[in-house]
C-alpha positions in Angstrom: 78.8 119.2 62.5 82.0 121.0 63.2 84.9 120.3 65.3 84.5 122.8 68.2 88.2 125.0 68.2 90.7 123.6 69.7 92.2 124.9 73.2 95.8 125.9 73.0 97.8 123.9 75.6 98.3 124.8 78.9 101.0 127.3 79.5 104.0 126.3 81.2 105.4 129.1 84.1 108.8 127.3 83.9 109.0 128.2 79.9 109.6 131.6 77.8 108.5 131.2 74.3 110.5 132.3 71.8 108.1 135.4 70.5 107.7 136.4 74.1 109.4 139.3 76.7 112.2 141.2 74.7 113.6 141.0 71.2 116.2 143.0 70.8 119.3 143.6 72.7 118.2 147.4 73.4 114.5 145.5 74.5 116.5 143.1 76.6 118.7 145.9 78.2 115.7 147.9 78.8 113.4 145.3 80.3 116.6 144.3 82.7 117.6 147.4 83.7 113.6 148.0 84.7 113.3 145.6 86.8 117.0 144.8 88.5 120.0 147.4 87.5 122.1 144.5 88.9 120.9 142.2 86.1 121.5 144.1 83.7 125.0 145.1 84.8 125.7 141.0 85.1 124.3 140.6 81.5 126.6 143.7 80.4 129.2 142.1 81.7 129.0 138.8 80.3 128.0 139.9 77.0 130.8 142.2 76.4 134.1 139.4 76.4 131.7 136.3 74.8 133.0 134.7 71.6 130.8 135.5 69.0 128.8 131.8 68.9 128.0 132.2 72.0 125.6 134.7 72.2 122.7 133.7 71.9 123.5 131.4 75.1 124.0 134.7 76.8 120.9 136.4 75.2 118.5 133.1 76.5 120.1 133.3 80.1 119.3 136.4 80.2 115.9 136.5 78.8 115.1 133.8 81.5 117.0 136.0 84.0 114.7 138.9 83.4 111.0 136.6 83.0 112.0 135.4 86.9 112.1 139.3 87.9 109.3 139.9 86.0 106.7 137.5 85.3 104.2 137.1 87.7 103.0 133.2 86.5 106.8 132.9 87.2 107.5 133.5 90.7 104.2 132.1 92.3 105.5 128.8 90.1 109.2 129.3 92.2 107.4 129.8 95.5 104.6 126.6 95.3 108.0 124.8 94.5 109.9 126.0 97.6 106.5 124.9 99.3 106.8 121.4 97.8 103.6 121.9 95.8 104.8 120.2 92.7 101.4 118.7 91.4 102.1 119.2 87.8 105.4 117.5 87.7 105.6 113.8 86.3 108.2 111.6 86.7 111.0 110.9 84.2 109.8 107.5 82.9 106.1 108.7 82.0 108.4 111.9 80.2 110.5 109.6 78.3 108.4 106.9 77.8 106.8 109.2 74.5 110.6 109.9 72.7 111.8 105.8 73.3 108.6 104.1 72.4 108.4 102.4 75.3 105.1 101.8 76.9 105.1 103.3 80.5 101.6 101.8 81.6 103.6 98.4 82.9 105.9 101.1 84.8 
């Protein structure tokens, strides 16, 4: 018999992969200034003085920036957060616990 396919993990709201929303600077301009010219003037603006390294700091920001105006999966993630509905959250031991080794079923 064969394995059934697997199913890809749950998608995180809180996360923007890296082959996702805009991928270009004229993308990333484009999708900012469509959904808050404000945005996209505060990107301008930092963009334009940053030292060359740190760019692509500026470029994340403002990717995240523009998938909180824009991603629906997003802001309903935000607002059951203000609400206190935090039912996939875990705390920082049980994180941990898998990058030091440490078993966390005695926590």
């Amino acid at each position: 018999m064969s394995a059934l396919p697997a199913e890809p993990p749950p998608r995180s709201p809180y996360r923007l992969e890296h082959g996702e929303g805009p991928q270009t600077l004229a993308e990333l301009r484009a999708a900012l200034a469509q959904v808050s010219a404000a945005d996209l003037a505060a990107f301008d603006a930092r963009l334009g003085p940053v030292q060359l390294d740190q760019v692509p700091d500026v470029i994340a920001e403002y990717r995240h920036v523009w998938a909180l105006r824009a991603r629906p999966e997003v802001t309903a993630a935000i607002e059951a957060s203000l609400r206190g509905e935090q039912s996939d959250l875990r705390p920082a031991h049980e994180v941990l616990a898998r990058f030091t080794g440490e078993d966390d079923s005695a926590a």
